[in-house]
C-alpha positions as CSV (number, residue, x, y, z in Angstrom):
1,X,38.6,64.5,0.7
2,X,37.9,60.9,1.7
3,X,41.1,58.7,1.3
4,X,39.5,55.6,2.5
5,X,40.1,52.3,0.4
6,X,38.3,48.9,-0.1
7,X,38.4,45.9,-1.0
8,X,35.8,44.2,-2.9
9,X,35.2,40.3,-1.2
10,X,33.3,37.5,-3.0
11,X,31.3,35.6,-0.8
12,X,30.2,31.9,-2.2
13,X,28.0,29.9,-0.2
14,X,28.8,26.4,-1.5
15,X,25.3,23.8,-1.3
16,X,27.6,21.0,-0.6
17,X,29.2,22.6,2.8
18,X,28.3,24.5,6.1
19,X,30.6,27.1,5.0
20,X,31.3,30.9,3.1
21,X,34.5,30.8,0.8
22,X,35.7,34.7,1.1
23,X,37.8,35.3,-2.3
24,X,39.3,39.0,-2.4
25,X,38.6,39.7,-6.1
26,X,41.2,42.4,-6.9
27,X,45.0,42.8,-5.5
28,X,43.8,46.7,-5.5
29,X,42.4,48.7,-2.8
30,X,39.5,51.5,-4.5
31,X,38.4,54.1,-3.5
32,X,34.5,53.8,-2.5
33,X,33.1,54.9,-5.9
34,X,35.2,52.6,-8.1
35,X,35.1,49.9,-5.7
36,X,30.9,50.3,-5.9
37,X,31.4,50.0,-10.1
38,X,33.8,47.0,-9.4
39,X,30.7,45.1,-7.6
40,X,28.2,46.3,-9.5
41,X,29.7,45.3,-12.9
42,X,30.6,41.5,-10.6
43,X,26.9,41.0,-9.8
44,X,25.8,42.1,-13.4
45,X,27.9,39.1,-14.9
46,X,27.5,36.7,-12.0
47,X,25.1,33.9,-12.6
48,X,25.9,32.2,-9.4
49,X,22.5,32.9,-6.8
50,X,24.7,31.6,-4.0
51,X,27.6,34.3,-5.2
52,X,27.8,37.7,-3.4
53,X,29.9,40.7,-3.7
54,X,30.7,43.0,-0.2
55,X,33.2,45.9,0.5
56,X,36.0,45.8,3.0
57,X,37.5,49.0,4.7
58,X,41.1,48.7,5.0
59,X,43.4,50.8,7.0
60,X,47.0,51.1,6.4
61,X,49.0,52.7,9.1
62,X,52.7,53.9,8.5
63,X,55.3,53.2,11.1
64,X,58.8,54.2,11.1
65,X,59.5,51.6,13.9
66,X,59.3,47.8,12.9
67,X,57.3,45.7,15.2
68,X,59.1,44.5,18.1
69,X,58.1,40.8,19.4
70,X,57.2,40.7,22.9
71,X,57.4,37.3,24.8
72,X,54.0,36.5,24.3
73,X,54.2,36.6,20.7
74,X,56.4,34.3,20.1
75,X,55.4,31.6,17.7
76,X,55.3,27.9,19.1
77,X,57.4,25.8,16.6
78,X,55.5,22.7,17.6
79,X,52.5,24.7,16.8
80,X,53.8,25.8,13.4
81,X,55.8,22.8,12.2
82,X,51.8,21.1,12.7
83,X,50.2,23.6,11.0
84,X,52.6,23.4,8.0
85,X,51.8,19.7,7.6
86,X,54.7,18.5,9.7
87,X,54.4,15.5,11.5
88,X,54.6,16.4,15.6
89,X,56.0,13.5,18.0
90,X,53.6,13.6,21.1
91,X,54.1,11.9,24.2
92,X,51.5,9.7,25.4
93,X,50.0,10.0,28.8
């Protein structure tokens, strides 16, 4: 039995930028079949040409450990504090 799960990702290609928007449209992981129904019903209703519909394997793996930080995953707090908006003093060279 195949107990591999998906997401289904909507991909919009907007005219105005250089960019794809990735929206995952469900909170659920499906099984393959369901997840195929999922898109097919999405591309059915969608009237957007620049709107597309992809699945995503996901794994989920079980630990009975938590993850331990190593040194080199520490997080920088002048590297977060700027990328939660916060203004960073720099010194000038």
């Amino acid at each position: 039995m195949d107990n591999k799960k998906y997401l289904v990702i909507k991909a919009t290609k907007w005219n105005f930028q250089d960019f794809v928007q990735y929206t995952v449209v469900s909170d659920k992981a499906y099984p393959l079949n369901k997840a195929c129904d999922i898109i097919v019903a999405s591309e059915t209703m969608n009237e957007n040409k620049s709107t597309t519909f992809h699945l995503q394997e996901i794994n989920f793996v079980e630990t009975d450990k938590p993850l331990v930080l190593t040194k080199d995953m520490e997080v920088d707090n002048e590297l977060n504090d700027f990328l939660n908006g916060k203004e960073v003093e720099r010194e000038l060279i």
